[in-house]
matplotlib code that plots the C-alpha trace (Angstrom):
import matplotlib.pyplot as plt

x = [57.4, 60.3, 62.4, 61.3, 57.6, 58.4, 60.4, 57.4, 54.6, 57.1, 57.5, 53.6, 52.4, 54.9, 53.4, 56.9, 55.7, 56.5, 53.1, 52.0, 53.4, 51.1, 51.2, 50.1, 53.4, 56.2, 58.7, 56.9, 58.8, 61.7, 60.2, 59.2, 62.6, 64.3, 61.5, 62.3, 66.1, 65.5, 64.1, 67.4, 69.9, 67.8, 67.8, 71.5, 72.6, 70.0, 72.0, 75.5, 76.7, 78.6, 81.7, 81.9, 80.7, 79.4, 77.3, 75.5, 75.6, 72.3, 71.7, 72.8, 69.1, 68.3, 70.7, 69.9]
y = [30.2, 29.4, 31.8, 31.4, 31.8, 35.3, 36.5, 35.5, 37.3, 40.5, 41.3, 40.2, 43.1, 45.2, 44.2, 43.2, 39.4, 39.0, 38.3, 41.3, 43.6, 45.2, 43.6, 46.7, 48.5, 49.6, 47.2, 44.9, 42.3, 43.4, 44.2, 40.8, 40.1, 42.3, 40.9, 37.6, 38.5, 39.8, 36.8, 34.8, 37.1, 37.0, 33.0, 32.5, 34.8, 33.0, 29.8, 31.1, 29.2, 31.9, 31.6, 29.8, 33.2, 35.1, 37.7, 39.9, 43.6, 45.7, 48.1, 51.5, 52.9, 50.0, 50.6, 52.1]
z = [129.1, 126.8, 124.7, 121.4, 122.9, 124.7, 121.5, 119.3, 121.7, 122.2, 118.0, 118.1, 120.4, 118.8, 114.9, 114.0, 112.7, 108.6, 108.5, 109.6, 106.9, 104.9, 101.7, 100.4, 100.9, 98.7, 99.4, 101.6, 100.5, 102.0, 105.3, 105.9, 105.0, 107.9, 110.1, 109.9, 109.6, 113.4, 114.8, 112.4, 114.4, 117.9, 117.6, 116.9, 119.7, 122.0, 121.0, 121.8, 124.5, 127.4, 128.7, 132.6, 135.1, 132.3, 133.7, 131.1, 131.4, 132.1, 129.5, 130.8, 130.3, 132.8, 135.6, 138.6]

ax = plt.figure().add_subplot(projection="3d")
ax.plot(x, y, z, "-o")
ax.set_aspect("equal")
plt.show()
């Protein structure tokens, strides 16, 4: 399973798609917006090539 496939089923389970606002909602608009800003932001960073021996840090809520 690719990236952009994870990312897509992860803000699916977690109702974050633009197309699941409520269109109902003050502002919806917007939040489809921000929603679709996330995936703009996740997408670029996903693209960014690393340096050579670039080793991500784990999140300290991760570590052990």
């Amino acid at each position: 399973m690719d990236y952009n496939h994870l990312w897509h089923l992860a803000r699916e389970r977690l109702n974050l798609l633009p197309q699941q606002v409520d269109p109902n909602l003050q502002g919806a608009d917007a939040i489809r917006a921000i929603h679709q800003s996330t995936w703009n932001i996740a997408d670029q960073v996903n693209a960014t090539p690393q340096p050579p021996g670039h080793r991500p840090r784990p999140h300290p809520a991760l570590a052990a």
